[in-house]
C-alpha positions as CSV (number, residue, x, y, z in Angstrom):
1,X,14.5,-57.7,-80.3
2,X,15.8,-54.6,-79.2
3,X,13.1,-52.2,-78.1
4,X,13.4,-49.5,-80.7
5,X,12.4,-45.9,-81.3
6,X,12.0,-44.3,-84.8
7,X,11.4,-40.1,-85.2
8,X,10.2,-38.5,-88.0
9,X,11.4,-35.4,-89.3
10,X,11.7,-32.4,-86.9
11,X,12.3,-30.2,-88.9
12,X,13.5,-27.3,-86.3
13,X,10.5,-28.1,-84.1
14,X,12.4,-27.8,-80.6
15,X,9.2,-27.6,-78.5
16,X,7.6,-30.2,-80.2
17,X,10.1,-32.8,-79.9
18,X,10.7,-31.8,-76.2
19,X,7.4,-33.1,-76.1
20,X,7.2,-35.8,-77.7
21,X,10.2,-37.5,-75.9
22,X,8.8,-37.0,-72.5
23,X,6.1,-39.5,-73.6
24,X,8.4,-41.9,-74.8
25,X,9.4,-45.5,-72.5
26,X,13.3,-44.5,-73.1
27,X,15.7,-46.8,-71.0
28,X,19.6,-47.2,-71.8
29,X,18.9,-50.1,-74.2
30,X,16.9,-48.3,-76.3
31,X,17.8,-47.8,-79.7
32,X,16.9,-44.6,-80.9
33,X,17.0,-43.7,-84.7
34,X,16.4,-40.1,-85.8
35,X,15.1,-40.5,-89.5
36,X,17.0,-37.1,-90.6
37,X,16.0,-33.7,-91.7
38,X,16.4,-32.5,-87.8
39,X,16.8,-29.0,-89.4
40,X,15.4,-26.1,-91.2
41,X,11.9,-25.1,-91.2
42,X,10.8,-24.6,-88.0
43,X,12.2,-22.1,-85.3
44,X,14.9,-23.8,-83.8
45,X,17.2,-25.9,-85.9
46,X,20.3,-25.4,-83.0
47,X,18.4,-25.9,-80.4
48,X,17.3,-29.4,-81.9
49,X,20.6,-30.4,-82.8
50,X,22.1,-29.0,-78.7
51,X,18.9,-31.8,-78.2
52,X,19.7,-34.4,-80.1
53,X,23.4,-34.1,-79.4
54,X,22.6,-33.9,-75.4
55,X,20.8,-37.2,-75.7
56,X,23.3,-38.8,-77.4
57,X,25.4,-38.9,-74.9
58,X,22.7,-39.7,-72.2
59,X,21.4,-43.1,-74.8
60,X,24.6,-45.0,-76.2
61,X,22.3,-46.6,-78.9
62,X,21.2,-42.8,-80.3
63,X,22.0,-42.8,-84.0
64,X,20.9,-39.6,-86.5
65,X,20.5,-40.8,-90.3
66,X,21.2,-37.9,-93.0
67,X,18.6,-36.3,-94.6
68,X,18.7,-34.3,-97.3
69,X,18.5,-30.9,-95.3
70,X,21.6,-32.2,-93.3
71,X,23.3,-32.8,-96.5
72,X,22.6,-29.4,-97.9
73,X,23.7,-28.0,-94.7
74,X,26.8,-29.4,-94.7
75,X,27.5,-29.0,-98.5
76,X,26.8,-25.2,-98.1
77,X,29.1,-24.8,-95.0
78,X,32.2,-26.3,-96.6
79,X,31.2,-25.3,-100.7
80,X,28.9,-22.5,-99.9
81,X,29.3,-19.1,-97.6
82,X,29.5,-20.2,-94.3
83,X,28.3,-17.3,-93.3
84,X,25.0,-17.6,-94.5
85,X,24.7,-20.9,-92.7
86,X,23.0,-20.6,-89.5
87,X,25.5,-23.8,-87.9
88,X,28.2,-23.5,-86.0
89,X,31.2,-25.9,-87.0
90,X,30.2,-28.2,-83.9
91,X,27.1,-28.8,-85.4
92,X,28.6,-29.3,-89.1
93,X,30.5,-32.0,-87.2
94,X,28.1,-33.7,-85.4
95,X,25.8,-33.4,-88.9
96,X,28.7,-35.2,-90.3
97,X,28.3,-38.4,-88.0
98,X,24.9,-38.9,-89.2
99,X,24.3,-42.7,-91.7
100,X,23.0,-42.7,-94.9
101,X,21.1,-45.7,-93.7
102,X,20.3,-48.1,-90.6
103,X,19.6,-52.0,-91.3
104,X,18.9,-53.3,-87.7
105,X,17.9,-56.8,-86.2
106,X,19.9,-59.0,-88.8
107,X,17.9,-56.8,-92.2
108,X,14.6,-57.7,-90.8
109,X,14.8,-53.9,-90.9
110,X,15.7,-50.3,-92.2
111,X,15.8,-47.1,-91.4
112,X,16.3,-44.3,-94.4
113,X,15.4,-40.8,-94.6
114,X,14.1,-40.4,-97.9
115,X,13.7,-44.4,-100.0
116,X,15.3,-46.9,-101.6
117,X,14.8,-46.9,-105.8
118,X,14.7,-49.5,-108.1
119,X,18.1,-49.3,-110.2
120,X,19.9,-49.3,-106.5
121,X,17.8,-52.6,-105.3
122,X,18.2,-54.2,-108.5
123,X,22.0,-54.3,-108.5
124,X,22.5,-54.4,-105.1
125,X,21.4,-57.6,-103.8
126,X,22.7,-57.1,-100.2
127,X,23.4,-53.1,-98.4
128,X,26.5,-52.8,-98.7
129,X,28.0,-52.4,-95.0
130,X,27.8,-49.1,-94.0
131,X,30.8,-49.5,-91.4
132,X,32.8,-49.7,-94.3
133,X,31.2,-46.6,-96.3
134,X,34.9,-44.8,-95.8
135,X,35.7,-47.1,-98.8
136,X,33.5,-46.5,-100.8
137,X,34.0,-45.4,-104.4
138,X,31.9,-42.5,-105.9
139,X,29.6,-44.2,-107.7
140,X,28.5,-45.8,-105.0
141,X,28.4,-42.8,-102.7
142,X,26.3,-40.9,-105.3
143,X,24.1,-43.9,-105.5
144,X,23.7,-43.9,-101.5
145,X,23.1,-39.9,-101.4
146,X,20.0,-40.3,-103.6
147,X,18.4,-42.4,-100.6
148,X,18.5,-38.7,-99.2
149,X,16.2,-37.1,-102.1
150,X,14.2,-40.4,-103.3
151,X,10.5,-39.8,-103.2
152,X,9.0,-40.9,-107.0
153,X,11.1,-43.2,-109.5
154,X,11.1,-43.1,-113.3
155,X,10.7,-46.0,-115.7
156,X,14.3,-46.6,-115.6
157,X,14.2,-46.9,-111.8
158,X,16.3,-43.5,-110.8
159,X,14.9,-40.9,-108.3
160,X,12.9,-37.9,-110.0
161,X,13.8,-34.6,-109.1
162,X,10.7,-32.6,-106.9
163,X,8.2,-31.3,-108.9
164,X,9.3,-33.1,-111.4
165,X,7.3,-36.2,-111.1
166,X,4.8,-37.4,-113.7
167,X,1.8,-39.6,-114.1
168,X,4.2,-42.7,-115.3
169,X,6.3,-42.0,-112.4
170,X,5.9,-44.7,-109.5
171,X,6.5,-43.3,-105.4
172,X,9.3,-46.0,-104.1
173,X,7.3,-47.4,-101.5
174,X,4.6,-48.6,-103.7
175,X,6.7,-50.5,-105.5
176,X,9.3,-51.5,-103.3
177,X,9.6,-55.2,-103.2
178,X,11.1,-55.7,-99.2
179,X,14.8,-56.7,-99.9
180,X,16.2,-54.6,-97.2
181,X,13.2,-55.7,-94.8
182,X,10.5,-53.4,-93.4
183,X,11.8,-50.0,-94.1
184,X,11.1,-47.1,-91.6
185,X,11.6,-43.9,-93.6
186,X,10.4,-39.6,-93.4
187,X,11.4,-37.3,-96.2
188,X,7.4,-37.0,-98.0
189,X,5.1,-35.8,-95.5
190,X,1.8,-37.7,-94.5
191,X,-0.6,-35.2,-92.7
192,X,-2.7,-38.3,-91.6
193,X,-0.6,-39.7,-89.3
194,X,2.4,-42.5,-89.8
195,X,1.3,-44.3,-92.7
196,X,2.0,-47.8,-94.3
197,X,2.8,-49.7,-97.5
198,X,3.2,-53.0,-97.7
199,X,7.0,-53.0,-97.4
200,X,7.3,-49.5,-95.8
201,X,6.3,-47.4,-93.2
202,X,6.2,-43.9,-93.4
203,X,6.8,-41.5,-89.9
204,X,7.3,-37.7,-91.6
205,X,3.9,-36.0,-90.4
206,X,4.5,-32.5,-91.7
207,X,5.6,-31.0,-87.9
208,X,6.9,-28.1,-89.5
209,X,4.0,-27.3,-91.8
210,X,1.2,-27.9,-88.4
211,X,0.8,-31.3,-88.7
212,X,2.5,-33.8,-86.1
213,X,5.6,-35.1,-85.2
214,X,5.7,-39.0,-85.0
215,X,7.7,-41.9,-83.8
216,X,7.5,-45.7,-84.3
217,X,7.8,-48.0,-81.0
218,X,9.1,-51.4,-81.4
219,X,8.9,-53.7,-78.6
220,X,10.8,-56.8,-77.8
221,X,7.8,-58.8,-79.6
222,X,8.5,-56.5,-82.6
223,X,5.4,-55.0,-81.9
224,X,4.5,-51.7,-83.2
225,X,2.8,-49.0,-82.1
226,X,2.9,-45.1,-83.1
227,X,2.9,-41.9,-80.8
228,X,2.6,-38.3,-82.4
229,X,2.4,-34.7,-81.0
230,X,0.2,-32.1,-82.8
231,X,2.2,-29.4,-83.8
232,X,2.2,-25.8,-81.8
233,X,1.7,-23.7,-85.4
234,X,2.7,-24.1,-88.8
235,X,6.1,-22.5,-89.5
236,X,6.7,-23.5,-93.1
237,X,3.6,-23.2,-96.1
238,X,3.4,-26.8,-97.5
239,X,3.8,-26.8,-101.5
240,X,1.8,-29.9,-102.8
241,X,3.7,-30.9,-106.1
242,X,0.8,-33.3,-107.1
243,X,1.6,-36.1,-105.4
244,X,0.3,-39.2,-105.9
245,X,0.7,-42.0,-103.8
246,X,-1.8,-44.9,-103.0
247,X,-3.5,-45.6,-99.8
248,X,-3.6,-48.8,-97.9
249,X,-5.5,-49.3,-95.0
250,X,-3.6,-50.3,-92.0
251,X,-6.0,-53.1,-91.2
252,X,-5.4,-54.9,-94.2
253,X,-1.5,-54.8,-94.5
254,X,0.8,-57.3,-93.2
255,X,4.0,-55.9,-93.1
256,X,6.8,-58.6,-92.3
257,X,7.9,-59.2,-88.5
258,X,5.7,-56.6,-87.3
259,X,2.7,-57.0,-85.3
260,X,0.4,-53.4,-84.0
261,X,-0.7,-52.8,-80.7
């Protein structure tokens, strides 16, 4: 496969992520997937995007998913006051190139900021091609955006707003079946380290709240190993909103076409 290289959420955390990608094994054939949420938070949401922007142009296989910070950003700027948005319009733009989602090595597997839910998965056999997602109608745009928000799912299988969640309510990647493949996804931080579910891998480490900033490395065996940076500070306070999410212990899983080194 392609060697591959999945980042959690930065969050603003400019310093940090200098870091981290001066550890990385980057070539020109690397695909690189930012998992959204670049912004907000931390201290330097335009310097991250200059960053991210930069490399882009330096790694032809760079591509930025949308989180739901991205989305926000972007909604304010053009429905909001623009001039409470720190963005320039060069950044709204390059906001705006970022994929709702990333299915890679024929759907072995996929790349999402927040999760896939239940009601989605159920009548969508098959993602529906996201090359085409400039014909998409809005039901099926709205159905996509929640990817940007999902964390817990109610009986009926929809996202549940934050804070919102109750003791009946399921997190996705419990419960998520595999029918988009392995799915590489940030949105709910996990302050021990890049965590996994049987289906699911999680890579949002709470940077901005003085946990870490991690990324995923996939090898051309599809093996996979994880590299974090410690955070400098905390620049956000976390708000836990009792969640509850089960533990597996990495030892034990067997995620599909992946292998850890």
């Amino acid at each position: 496969m392609q060697p591959t290289i999945l980042i959690g959420d930065v969050h603003g955390c400019l310093d940090e992520l200098r870091l981290l990608w001066s550890r990385l094994p980057l070539t020109k054939e690397t695909r690189i997937i930012f998992l959204g949420d670049l912004i907000d938070r931390g201290p330097d949401s335009v310097g991250v995007l200059e960053f991210v922007e930069e490399q882009s142009t330096r790694y032809p296989f760079l591509t930025l998913l949308l989180g739901n910070h991205e989305l926000k950003a972007i909604a304010h700027y053009y429905h909001g006051d623009p001039s409470q948005v720190c963005l320039k319009e060069r950044h709204i733009h390059f906001l705006e190139t970022a994929l709702p989602y990333f299915s890679f090595e024929n759907g072995k597997y996929l790349a999402v900021h927040g999760g896939i839910y239940p009601a989605f998965w159920n009548q969508y056999s098959q993602l529906p091609p996201v090359a085409s997602r400039d014909l998409w109608d809005a039901r099926l745009l709205q159905a996509v955006e929640r990817f940007c928000f999902c964390r817990y799912v109610d009986a009926k299988g929809y996202p549940v707003p934050l804070g919102k969640q109750s003791s009946q309510d399921d997190y996705w990647a419990d419960i998520y079946p595999g029918h988009y493949g392995t799915v590489f996804f940030g949105h709910q931080p996990f302050f021990k380290g890049p965590t996994l579910f049987p289906h699911a891998i999680a890579l949002d480490n709470g940077c901005a709240f003085g946990g870490e900033l991690s990324a995923a490395i996939l090898d051309e065996d599809a093996k996979v190993r994880f590299l974090s940076v410690k955070a400098l500070r905390a620049y956000s306070p976390y708000i836990n909103y009792g969640n509850r999410i089960a533990s597996y212990q990495r030892e034990s899983l067997k995620i599909p076409h992946l292998s850890f080194g």
